[in-house]
N, C-alpha and C positions, 0 to 999 in steps of 0.2 A: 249342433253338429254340422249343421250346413258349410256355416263358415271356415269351421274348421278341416270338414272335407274340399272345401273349393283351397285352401291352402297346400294341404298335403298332398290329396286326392285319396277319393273314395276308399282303394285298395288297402292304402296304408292306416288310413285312420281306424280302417275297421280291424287290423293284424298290428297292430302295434305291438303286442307281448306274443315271446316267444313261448312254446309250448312243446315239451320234449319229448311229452308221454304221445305224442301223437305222429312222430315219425321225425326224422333226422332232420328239418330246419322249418317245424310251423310255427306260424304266427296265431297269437288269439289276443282276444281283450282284455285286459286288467284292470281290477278296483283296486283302491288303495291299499286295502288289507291284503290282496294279494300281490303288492310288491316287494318283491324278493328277488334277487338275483339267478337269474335261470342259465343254465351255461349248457345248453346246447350242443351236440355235436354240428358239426360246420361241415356241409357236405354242397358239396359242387359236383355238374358232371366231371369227370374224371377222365384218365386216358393215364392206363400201365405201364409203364415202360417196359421197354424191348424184352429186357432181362428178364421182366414177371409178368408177364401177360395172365389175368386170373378171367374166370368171369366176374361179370356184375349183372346186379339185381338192380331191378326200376324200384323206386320206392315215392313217399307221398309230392305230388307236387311242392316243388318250391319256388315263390314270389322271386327269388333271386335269378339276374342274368347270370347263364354260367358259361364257359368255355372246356375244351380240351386239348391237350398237343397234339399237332397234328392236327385239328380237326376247326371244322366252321362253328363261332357263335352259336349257338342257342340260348333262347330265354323262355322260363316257362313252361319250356318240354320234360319237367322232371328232373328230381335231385336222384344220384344215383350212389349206392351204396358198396362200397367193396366187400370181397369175404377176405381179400386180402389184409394185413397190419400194413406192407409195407408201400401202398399203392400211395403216389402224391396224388395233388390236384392245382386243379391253376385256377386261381381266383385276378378277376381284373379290375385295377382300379384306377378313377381318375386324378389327376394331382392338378391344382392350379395354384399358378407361383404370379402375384402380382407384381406388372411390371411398375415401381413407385415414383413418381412425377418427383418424387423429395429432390432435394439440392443433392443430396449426395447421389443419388440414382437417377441423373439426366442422362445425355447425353454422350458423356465422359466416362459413365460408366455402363453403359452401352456397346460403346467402343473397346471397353476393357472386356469384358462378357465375352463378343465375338474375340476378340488375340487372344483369352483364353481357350477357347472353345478349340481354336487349332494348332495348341501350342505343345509344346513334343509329348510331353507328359501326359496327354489327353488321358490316358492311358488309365491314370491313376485316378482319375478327377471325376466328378458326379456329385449326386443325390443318393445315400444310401440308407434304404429304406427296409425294415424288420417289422412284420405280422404281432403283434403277441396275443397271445389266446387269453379266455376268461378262466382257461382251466390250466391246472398244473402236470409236470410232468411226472413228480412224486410227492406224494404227502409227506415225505420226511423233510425234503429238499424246499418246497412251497414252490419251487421254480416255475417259469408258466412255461407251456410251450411254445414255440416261437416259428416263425417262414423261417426259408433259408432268406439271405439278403438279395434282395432288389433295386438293382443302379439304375436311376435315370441319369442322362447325362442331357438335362433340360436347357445349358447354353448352345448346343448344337445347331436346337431349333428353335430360335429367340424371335417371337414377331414382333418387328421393330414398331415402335408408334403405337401397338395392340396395350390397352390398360393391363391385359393378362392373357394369361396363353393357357392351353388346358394340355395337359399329356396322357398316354394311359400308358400304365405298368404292369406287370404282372408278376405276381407272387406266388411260389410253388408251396405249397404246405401239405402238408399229412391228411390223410382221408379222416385221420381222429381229432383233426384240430380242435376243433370245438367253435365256439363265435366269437370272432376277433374284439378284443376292448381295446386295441392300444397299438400305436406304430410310434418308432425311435426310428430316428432321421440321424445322420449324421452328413455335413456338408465339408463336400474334400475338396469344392473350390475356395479360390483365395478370395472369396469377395462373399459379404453376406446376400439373404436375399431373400423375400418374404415370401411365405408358405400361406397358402389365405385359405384353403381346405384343398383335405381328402375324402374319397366319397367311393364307397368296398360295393362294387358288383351294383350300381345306383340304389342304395339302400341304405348302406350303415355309414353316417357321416362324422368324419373327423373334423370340426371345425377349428382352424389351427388360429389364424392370425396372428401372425408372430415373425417376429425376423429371427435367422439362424443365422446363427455367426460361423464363419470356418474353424474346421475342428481343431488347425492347429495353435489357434488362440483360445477357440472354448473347448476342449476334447469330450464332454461328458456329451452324451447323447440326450436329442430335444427328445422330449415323450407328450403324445397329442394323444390324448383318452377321444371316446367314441361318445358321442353326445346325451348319450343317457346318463342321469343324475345317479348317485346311488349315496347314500350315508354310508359313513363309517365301514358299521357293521352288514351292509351288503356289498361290501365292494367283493367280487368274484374275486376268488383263488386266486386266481395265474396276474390280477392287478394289483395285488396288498402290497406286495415289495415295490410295483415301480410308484402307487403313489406316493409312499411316505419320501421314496428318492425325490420324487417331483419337489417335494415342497425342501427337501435338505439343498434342494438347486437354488429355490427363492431364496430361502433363508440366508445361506453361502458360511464364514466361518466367523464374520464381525469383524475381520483383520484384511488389511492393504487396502489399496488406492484401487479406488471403482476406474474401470474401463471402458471405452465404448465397447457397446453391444452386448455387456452385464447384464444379468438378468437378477441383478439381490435386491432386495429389500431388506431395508435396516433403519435403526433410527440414529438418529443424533440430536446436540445440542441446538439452538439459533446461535452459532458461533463463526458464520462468516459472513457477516452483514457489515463489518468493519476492515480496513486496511493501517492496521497500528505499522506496521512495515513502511507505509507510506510517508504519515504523519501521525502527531500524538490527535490532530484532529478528528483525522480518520479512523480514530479507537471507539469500537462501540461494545456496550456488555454483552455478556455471556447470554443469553437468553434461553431459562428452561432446565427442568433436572435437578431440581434441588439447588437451586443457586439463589440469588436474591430476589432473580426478577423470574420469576415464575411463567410457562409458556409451554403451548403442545411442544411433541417431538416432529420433527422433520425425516426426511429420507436420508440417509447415513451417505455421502461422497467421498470422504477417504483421503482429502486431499489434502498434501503438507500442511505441517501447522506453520503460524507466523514465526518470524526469528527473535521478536521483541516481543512477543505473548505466545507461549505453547499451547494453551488452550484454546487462542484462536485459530482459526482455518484461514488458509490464504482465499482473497476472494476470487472472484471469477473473471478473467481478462480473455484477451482476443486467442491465447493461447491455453487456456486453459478451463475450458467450459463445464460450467455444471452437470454433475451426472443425473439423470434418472435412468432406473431400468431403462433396456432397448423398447421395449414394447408400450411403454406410459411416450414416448417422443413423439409428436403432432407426425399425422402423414402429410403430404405432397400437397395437398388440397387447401388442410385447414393452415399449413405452415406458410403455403406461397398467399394465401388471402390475409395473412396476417402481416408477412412482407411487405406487400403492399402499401398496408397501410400506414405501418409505419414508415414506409417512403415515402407515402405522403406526407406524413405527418410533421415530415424531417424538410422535406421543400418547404412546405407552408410556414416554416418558421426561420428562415432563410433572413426575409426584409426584415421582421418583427427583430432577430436576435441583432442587424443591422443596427436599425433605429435605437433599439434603448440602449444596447451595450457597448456601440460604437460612436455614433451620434450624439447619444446619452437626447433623443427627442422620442422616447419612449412610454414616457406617463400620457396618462389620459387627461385631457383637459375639459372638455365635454363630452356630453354624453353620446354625440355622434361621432365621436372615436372609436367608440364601444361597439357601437352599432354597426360600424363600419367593417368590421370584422365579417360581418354574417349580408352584407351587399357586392362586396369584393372593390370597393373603393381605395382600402388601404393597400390595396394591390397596385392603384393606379401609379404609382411610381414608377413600375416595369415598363411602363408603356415605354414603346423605341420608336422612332423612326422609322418609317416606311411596312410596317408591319401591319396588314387589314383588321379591318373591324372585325372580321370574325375569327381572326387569330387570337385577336385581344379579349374578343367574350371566351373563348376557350378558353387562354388563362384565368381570366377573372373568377370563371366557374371553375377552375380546377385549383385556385387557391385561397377563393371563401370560404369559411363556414358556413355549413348548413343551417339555417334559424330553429331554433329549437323547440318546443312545445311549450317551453313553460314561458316564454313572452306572450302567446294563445292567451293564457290564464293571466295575464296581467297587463292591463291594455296601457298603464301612464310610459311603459318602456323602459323605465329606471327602478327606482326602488320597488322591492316588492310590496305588495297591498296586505292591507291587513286580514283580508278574506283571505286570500292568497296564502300569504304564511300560515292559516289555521288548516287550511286543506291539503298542504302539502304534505301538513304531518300525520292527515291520515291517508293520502293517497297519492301521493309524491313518490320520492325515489327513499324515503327513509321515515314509510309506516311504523318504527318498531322500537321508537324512543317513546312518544308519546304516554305519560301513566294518568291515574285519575288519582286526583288529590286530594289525601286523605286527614292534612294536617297542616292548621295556616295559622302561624306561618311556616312553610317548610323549613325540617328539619336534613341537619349534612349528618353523616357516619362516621367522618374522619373524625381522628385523635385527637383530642383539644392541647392534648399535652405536646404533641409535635406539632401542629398545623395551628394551632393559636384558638380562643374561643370563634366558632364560626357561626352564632347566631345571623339568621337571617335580617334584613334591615326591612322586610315589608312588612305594612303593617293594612290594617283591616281600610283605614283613610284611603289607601291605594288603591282600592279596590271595589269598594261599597258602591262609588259612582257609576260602575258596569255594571251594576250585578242588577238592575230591573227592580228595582226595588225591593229586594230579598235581604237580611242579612248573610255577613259571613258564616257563620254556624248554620241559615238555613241550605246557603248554596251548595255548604258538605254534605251535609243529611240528603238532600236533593241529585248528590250527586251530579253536579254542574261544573264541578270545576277542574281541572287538566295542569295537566303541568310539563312542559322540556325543562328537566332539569340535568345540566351539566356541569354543575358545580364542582362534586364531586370527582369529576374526570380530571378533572382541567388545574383545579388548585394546585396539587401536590407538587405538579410541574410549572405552574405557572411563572414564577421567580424562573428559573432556566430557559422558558420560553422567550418572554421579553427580555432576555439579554442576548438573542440572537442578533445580527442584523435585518433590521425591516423587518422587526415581528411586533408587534402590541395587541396583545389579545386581552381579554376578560376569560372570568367563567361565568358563562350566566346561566340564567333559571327566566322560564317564560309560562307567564300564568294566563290561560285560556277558559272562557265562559262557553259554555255551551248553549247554542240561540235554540229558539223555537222555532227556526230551520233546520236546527238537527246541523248546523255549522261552528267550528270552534271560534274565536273572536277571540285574538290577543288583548290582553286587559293591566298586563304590568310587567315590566324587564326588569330586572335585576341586574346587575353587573357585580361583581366582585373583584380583589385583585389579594395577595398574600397579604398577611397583616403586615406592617413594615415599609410596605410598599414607599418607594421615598417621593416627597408632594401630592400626594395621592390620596385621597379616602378609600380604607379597602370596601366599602360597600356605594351604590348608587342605585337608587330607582328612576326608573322612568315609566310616564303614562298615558295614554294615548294623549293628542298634542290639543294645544291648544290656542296656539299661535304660532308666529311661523317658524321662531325660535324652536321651541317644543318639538314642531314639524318636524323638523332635520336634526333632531338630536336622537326624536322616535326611530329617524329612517337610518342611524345612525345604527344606534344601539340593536334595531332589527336586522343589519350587515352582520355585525357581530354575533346575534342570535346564529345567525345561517352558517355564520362561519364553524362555530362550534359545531353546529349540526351536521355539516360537512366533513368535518374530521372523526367526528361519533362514528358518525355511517361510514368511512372510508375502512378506518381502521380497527373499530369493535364491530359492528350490524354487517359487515363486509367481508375483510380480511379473517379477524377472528371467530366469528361464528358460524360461517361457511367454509373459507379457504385451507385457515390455520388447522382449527379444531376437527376436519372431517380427514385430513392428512393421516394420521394415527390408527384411522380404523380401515382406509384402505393397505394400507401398509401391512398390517397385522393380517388383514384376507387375502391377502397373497403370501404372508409368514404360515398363516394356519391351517387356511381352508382349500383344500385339495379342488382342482380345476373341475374336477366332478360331483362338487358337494354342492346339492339343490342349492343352498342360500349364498354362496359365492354365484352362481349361474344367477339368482336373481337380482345381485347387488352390480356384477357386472358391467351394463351400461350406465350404471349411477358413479363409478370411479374411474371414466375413461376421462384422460385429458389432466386429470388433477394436480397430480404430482410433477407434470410437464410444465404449466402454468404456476404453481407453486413455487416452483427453482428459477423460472421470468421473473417473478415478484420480487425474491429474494435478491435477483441480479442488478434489478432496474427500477423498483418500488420503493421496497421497503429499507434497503439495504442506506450504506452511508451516502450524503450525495444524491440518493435516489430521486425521483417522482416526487412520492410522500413528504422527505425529507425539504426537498427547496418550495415545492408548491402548496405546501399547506402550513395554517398558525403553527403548527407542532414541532417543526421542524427537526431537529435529531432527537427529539423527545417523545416520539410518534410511537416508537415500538415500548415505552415506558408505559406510555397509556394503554398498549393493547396488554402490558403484561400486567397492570392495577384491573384490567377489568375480566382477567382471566382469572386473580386469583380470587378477588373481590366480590365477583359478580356472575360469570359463568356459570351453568349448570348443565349437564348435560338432559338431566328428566325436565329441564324446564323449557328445553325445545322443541316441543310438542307444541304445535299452534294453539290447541284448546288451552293447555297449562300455563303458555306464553300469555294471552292475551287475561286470563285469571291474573296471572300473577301482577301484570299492570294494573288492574284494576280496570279492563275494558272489558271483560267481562263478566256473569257472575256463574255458575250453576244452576240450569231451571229445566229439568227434564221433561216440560209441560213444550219446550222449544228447540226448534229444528237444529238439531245436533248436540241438544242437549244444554246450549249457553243462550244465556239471557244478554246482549249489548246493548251496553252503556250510552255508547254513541251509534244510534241503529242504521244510519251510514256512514259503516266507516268501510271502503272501498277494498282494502289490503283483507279484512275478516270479511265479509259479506262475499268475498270470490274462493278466498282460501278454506273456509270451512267445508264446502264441499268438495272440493281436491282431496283437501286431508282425508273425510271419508272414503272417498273413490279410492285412496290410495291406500287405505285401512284396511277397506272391506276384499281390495287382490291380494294384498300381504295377508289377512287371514283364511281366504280359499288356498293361498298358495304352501304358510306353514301349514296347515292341519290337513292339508295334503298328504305331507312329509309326515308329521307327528299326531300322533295319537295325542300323547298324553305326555305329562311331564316327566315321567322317567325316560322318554324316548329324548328329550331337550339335556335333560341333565347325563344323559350316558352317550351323551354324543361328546366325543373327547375333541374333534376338533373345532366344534362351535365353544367349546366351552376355555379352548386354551383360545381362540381367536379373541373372547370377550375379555376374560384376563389379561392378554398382552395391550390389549388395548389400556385396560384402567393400570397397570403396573408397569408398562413400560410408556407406552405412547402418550397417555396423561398421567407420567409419573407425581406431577404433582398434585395430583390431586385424587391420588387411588387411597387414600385412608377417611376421603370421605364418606358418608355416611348416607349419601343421594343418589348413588348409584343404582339404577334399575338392577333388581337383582334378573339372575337368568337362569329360572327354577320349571316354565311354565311357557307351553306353546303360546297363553297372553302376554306372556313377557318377552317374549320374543316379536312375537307379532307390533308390539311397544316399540320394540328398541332400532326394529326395523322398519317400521312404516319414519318414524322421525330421521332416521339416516336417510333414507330418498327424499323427506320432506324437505330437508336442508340441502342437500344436492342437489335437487330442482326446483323447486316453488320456492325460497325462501332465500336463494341464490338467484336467481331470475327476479322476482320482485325487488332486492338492491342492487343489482348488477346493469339491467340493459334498459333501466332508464337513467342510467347517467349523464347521457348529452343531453339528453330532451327533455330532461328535469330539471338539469343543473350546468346546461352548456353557457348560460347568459350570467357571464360573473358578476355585473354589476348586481343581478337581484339574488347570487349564491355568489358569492366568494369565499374561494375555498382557505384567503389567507387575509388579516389586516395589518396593517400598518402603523394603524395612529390610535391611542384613546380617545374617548369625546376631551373637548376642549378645555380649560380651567377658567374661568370665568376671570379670574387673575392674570393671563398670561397672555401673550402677544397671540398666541396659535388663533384666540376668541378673539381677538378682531377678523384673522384671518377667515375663522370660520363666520363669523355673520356678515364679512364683505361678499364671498362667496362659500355660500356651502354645498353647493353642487362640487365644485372645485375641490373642496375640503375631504367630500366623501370620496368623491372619485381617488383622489391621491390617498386615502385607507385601505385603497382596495391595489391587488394584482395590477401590474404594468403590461404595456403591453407585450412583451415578450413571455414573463409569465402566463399570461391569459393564454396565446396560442398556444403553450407548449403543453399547460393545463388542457386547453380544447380537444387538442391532439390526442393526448390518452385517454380522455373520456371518451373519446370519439371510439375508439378502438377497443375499448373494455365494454363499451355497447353493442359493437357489434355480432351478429350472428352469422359463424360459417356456413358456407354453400351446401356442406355437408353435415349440418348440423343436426341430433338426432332429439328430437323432441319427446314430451312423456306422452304414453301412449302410444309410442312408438320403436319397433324394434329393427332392426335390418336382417340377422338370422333368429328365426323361430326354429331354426332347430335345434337348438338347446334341449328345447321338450318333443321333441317329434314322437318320442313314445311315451307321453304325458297329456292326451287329450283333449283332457279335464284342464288341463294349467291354460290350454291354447286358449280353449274358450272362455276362461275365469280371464287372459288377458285381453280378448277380444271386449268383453263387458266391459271392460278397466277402461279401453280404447273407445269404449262408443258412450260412456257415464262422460267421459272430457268432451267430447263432440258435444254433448248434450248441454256441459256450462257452459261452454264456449258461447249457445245459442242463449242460454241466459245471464250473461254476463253481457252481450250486446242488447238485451233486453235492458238490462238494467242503465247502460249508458244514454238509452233514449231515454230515460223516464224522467220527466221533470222536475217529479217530486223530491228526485236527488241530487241535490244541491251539488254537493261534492265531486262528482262527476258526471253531469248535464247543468249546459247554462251556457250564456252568451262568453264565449271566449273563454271559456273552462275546455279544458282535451280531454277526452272519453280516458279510461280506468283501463285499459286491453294488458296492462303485464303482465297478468295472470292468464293471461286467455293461453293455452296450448303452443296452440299451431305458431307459424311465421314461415318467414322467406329471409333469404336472408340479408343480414347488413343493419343498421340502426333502426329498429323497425318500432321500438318500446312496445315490445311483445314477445310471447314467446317463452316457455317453460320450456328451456333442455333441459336432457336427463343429466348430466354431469355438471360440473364447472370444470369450464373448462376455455374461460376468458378472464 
C-alpha cells in the first residue's frame, strides 16, 4: 500500500469507494465482492437562488473541493444538503486542452486559434460541456440526469509555446444529481483540438485523450466516462444508453469514405497494396476474406475503388492519405522523430542513388566498399573546395552509417562465421525460425501433385562427418540436431521470384549440430530450386568447406541462407505475426468493448500506435513498389508468402511463448523446471529472457482478471467481451474462424490465456524482431536481405568468373549500393525508439484504476518483477559460461531487457507496436 499511497496519496487510497448509507458523498474501501456500482447523491456546497432561498443543513464531511454563487471556495468545510427539490449547485472543474507540436497544429494553427478567437461570431464559438449523472431521471425513460451546459471558450486564452494550458469551468446541477460518470463535449470551433482530461472538484477524473473534431463535420457529441472500470452489468443507470452510443460511434454504419478526424473502426479486405489504374504491373491481389490468398483483416478506409478493378482500392498518393481513426494517428513527438529520420534517411541516399543509377559505378567491388558505408568514406566525394575539416567531419558523421553490432560478433568483416550463423538464430534478430529436427532427411508438406516430388537430397554422408562421432539415428534420439527450414516458404513462389529482375534466390534448409558448448554449428545447406528449373538441378548440398573452392561456395550458399532468413523474419516473424495479425483484435476493442470495460483499460497501452504504423506499412512496405517489394529476394511475391504462411502455418493458441517454443521442438514439458519447460538448447537467449516476462506478464493478467471475475459465468455473461472475441475470430480472422484452435472463452483462465499472449505479441515478441534490425542485420554483406546470382555451374563461363575472383562473385549476389543504403535506412528507422516511448512496466496515467487499489499495486509488482530480470538478464550477459551471449566479440542479449532511451538502442520492450 505504500506505494500505492505515495501515488495517489494517503486520503484517496484509503476512500476510494463511495458509501451512501453514510451521508450524501462518503468515501469507503472496497473488496472485490463488493464491486458494484454505487450512485450516490452528489452534493456540493450550495448557494439558492434569489427566487428560493430555503435553509440548509451541514451534513457529513466531504473529501470534495466545493464552491457557491456568490460565495468564496471552500474545501473540506462540509457537504451541505438542501430541504429544497429545486436548489442548484456549482461543481468546478478543470479542463486541459494539449496544445500538439503535430505538423497540423504548429504554428499556422496557432495563428488560426487567435483570428478565431476574435472573430464576430465569437459569440457562438466554444467548448460545450454536459455533467451526466450515474443516475436517471425516471425508471421508465432510463434517462440520466444531466448539468445545464458549460461553455468554455479556451481560444481566448491560448498560452502560446505552453505544451498545454489548464482552464476551470463550472457546472450548475441539481442538489439531487447524484455522482457524475460522464461528460459530452461538443466543439463549435472550426478547428479540432485535443482534450487530454477533465478532473470534477480535484477528484473524479475524466481522462479524455482524444481529438474532437468541430461539430459541424462530426455533429454527434464526444462522451469521456470517469475512470472507474465497471463491466457490463454494473454500468450505472444514468450511463447504459451513452455507452452502448459510445461504441455505435466506433463502430459507424460500414458505408462511405472515412474522413479526417473519423473516429470508425471497421475492417476491410488487403485491397490497396496495388495501382491496376497505373499499370497491369502495378496490379497486386486481393488479399484476405475468403479470397485465394487468405490474410487478417485491416482497418476499413473507404476509399474509391480502382476503374480497371472494383474490388481494388485506389492507393495512397500525396492527395489522398491513408485513414486511421483520429485518435490511433502519431502525436507531434513520436511523428516529428520519425520525420526526421526519414530525412535522413532520404539525404543519405542522395550520392549512393547517384552512383548506381546514374553513373551505373554502383556495385560493390570489394569489401571495402561495403565497409565504407559505416566510416563515411563514400561520402568523400562531397568534399568541395574551401570548406574546413570540421565541416567535412560533420558531414561525414551525418551521412555514415552507424556500425552495427553484429560485425562485434563477427571479426573476418565479410561473410558471416559459422559460430556466427548458429547464434544468430538463437539470439539474433530472428529467434523464432529455428525447430529441432525430428526427421532425417527432412521432410516438405507441399503437394507433390502441384509442386512436383520434393524429396529432400540430404543424405546421412552429409552429415555423419559433424556429428562427433554419433550416428544419425543417435544425434535424433539425443536430440542434437536443428534445423532452418525454408523450403517450404519459398518453393511455391520461387519460379516468379527468379523471373524478376536481379533476383536468384534458392529455398533452403540449414542443418545445425548442437556442441557441447551448448552452441549450434552449421553442418549442411541445402538449396533447392522448382523442379523444371531450366539448366539447373533442383536440389544441391553443400558442406562445411574443404578447400578453397568449397570455402566460397559455403560462404555463398550461407548469403543465401541469410537471405531467406531475412525475408522469413521480415514478412512472417514480423509483419504477420505481430503487425498484421494483432490489427483485428484492436479493431474489434474498440468495435466492442466500451471505454470503461476493465479489459479494454488494460489492453489500452498494448494497441496505441498500431493501426497508424500499419497503414505506413501498407503505404511504403508492403504495398507495390514498396520497401519489401524492391529490397528483398521476394520481391512482389512477399505478400504471397505472408498469405502461405497465414493460412498454412498460423495459429493463434500457438503464440503463447511456452506453446511456441513446444511446438518447435525447443522445448519439452517438465514441471520438476522453472516455468514448467525443459530446453533443449539450455542457452538459447530469446527463451531463457522470455520465460520470465511471460510469467510476470501471466501472473498481472491473472490478479487483474479475477479481480474482475469470479467465475466463469461472470466471463461468459459478459456480452461485450464475448462479441469482442467473436468479431475478432468471424470477422477480423474471417479466415480462419471455422478453425478448431481457437482458445475457447468460457473461463476467467481462458481469458487470462488469450490476454497474457495479446500483450505478449505487442511487446516482447514485437520488440525482440523489431529493434534489433540495424544491429543485427545492418551489415549486408553478412545479411543480405536480397541475391542476385545462383552458385556457379561448373560448366559455365560465370565458374571461371567465380574461381578468378570469388570475393568479386559474392559481393555482385548481393544488394548494390544504393540498394544497401536505402535497405540501411529503413532498418535504421524500424529500430528505432521514440522519445516518448512507453515501455512494459510502464504506464503514463494510472488512473484508469484510481478506485481499484488492489490493480495499482498487482501493477506495481508487474513493474518491479521487470526491474528485477532486467538485473538478471545483465547477469546472464557476463557469464562466461554462455556462449551465445558472452565471449570475445559476441554483443550481450539486452532485447528483451525492458527499459531504453531512446533511438537504436537493440533494447527495449514497448508496450505497443508501434514502429
Amino acid at each position: 500500500m505504500t506505494f500505492t499511497k505515495e501515488i495517489m496519496g494517503k486520503s484517496m487510497v484509503e476512500s476510494f469507494r463511495f458509501d451512501a448509507s453514510k451521508g450524501p458523498f462518503h468515501f469507503k474501501s472496497c473488496s472485490k465482492q463488493q464491486r458494484i456500482s454505487l450512485s450516490p447523491t452528489f452534493y456540493c456546497s450550495v448557494q439558492t437562488t434569489k427566487e428560493r432561498k430555503k435553509k440548509v443543513t451541514q451534513q457529513t464531511v466531504s473529501p470534495l473541493s466545493t464552491s457557491t454563487k456568490g460565495s468564496e471556495s471552500r474545501r473540506d468545510l462540509g457537504a451541505w444538503k438542501l430541504e429544497s427539490e429545486t436548489a442548484t449547485v456549482t461543481v468546478t472543474a478543470t479542463v486541459t486542452i494539449k496544445n500538439s507540436k503535430n505538423v497540423e497544429n504548429g504554428m499556422m494553427s496557432m495563428m488560426f486559434q487567435h483570428f478565431e478567437a476574435f472573430s464576430k461570431n465569437m459569440s457562438e464559438k466554444g467548448m460545450i460541456m454536459q455533467l451526466v449523472s450515474t443516475e436517471i431521471t425516471d425508471p421508465r425513460t432510463m434517462e440520466p440526469k444531466v448539468s445545464k451546459n458549460a461553455v468554455l471558450k479556451w481560444m481566448e486564452d491560448v498560452k502560446v509555446g505552453a505544451p498545454r494550458t489548464t482552464y476551470k469551468v463550472e457546472f450548475e446541477v441539481d442538489s439531487d444529481f447524484g455522482l457524475p460518470g460522464a461528460i459530452t463535449v461538443v466543439n463549435k470551433y472550426e478547428k479540432e483540438f485535443f482534450l487530454e482530461n477533465i478532473v470534477i472538484e480535484g477528484i473524479l477524473h475524466f481522462p479524455c485523450n482524444s481529438w474532437v473534431q468541430p461539430e459541424k463535420l462530426h455533429p454527434e457529441k464526444r462522451i469521456f466516462f470517469t475512470n472507474r472500470a465497471h463491466l457490463p452489468w454494473e454500468t450505472p443507470g444514468g450511463l447504459r444508453k451513452l455507452r452502448k452510443q459510445e461504441l455505435r460511434q466506433t463502430r459507424g454504419d460500414g458505408k462511405g469514405m472515412r474522413k479526417h478526424g473519423d473516429r470508425i473502426y471497421d475492417y476491410d479486405l488487403y485491397n490497396d497494396l496495388g495501382n491496376p489504374d497505373k499499370t497491369r504491373v502495378g496490379s497486386r491481389p486481393i488479399f484476405g476474406g475468403h479470397h485465394q490468398f487468405p490474410y487478417p483483416r485491416r482497418c476499413r478506409t473507404g476509399r474509391n475503388p480502382c476503374v480497371y478493378d472494383q474490388k481494388a482500392e485506389t492507393p495512397v498518393n500525396a492527395f489522398n492519405e491513408t485513414y486511421v481513426p483520429r485518435d490511433e494517428v502519431f502525436d507531434g513527438i513520436r511523428m516529428e522523430a520519425l520525420d526526421v529520420e526519414r530525412t535522413k534517411g532520404i539525404t543519405r541516399n542522395l550520392l549512393p542513388f547517384f552512383k548506381t543509377c546514374v553513373t551505373k559505378c554502383g556495385d560493390f567491388k570489394q569489401i571495402s566498399d561495403a565497409t565504407n558505408i559505416y566510416n563515411g568514406k563514400t561520402w568523400h566525394e562531397l568534399k568541395c573546395e574551401g570548406v574546413s575539416n570540421k565541416i567535412q567531419d560533420c558531414l561525414d558523421d551525418y551521412f555514415k552509417f552507424n556500425t552495427p553490432n553484429i560485425i562485434r560478433g563477427n571479426n573476418s568483416g565479410f561473410c558471416i562465421r559459422d559460430e556466427e550463423l548458429g547464434r544468430q538464430t538463437l539470439a539474433g534478430i530472428n529467434p523464432l525460425s529455428i525447430k529441432r529436427l525430428k526427421t532425417f532427411p527432412p521432410k516438405s508438406d507441399l503437394d507433390p501433385s502441384i509442386y512436383g516430388p520434393q524429396e529432400s537430397a540430404l543424405k546421412d554422408e552429409h552429415i555423419l562427418p559433424q556429428l562427433h562421432g554419433m550416428s544419425v539415428k543417435e544425434a535424433l534420439e539425443e536430440k542434437k540436431l536443428f534445423i532452418l527450414d525454408y523450403h517450404d516458404a519459398y518453393i511455391p513462389f520461387l519460379e516468379g521470384i527468379n523471373a524478376q529482375e536481379d533476383r536468384q534466390a534458392y529455398a533452403t534448409r540449414t542443418i545445425f549440430f548442437l556442441t557441447r558448448l551448448g552452441t549450434l554449428k552449421p553442418i549442411a545447406i541445402e538449396l533447392s530450386l522448382p523442379h523444371g528449373y531450366p539448366n539447373r538441378a533442383s536440389k544441391h548440398v553443400l558442406t562445411p568447406p574443404e578447400d578453397s573452392n568449397s570455402y566460397w561456395l559455403w560462404q555463398l550458399g550461407k548469403a543465401h541462407v541469410c537471405s531467406n532468413d531475412s525475408g522469413v523474419h521480415q514478412l512472417v516473424q514480423h509483419w504477420l505475426r505481430t503487425h498484421a495479425c494483432m490489427e483485428p483484435f484492436i479493431i474489434a476493442a474498440h468495435r466492442q468493448l466500451s471505454a470503461m470495460h476493465p479489459i479494454f483499460k488494460l489492453l489500452k497501452p498494448h494497441m496505441k500506435g498500431t493501426l497508424q504504423i500499419n497503414a505506413l506499412a501498407r503505404e511504403a512496405l508492403i504495398s507495390a513498389g514498396g520497401i519489401i517489394e524492391s529490397d528483398f529476394s521476394c520481391g512482389k511475391y512477399c505478400n504471397h508468402i505472408v498469405s502461405a504462411a497465414y493460412k498454412d502455418w498460423w495459429r493463434f493458441d500457438m503464440e503463447a511463448l511456452p506453446r511456441d517454443l513446444i511446438r518447435r521442438g525447443l522445448a519439452e514439458p517438465d514441471h520438476t523446471k522453472p516455468y514448467g519447460l525443459k530446453l533443449l538448447v539450455e542457452d538459447y537467449p530469446y527463451a531463457n529472457d522470455g520465460l520470465p516476462i511471460w510469467l510476470a506478464i501471466e501472473n498481472w493478467v491473472r490478479t487483474y482478471v479475477t479481480y474482475y471475475y469470479r467465475d466463469g459465468l461472470m466471463v461468459q455473461s459478459d456480452n461485450e467481451l464475448q462479441a469482442w472475441y467473436s468479431e475478432v475470430i468471424n470477422l477480423g480472422h474471417v479466415d480462419h474462424k471455422n478453425a478448431s484452435w481457437w482458445p475457447k472463452l468460457s473461463t476467467p483462465s481462458d481469458l487470462i490465456f488469450i490476454l497474457t499472449t495479446l500483450i505478449w505479441i505487442a511487446s516482447v515478441q514485437h520488440s525482440a524482431v523489431n529493434f534489433g534490425q540495424y544491429p543485427y542485420g545492418g551489415y549486408v554483406p553478412m545479411r543480405p536481405p536480397l541475391m542476385k546470382r545462383l552458385l556457379p555451374k561448373e560448366d559455365d563461363q560465370e565458374y571461371k568468373e567465380f574461381t578468378k575472383d570469388p570475393e568479386g562473385y559474392l559481393l555482385s549476389s548481393m544488394p548494390d549500393l544504393f540498394q544497401t543504403t536505402k535497405f540501411l535506412a529503413v532498418v535504421n528507422i524500424l529500430s528505432q525508439h521514440s522519445p516518448e516511448e512507453e515501455y512494459l512496466g510502464e504506464r503514463k496515467d494510472l488512473s484508469d484504476w484510481a478506485s481499484d487499489p488492489e490493480i495499482i499495486e498487482a501493477f506495481y509488482r508487474f513493474s518491479m518483477e521487470l526491474k528485477r530480470i532486467e538485473k538478471e538478464i545483465e547477469k546472464r550477459n557476463r557469464d562466461p559460461n554462455l556462449r551465445n551471449r558472452c565471449g570475445a566479440g559476441i554483443p550481450p542479449y539486452e532485447l528483451l531487457m525492458a527499459s531504453s532511451g531512446p533511438g537504436a538502442t537493440c533494447r527495449g520492450v514497448a508496450n505497443s507496436i508501434s514502429i
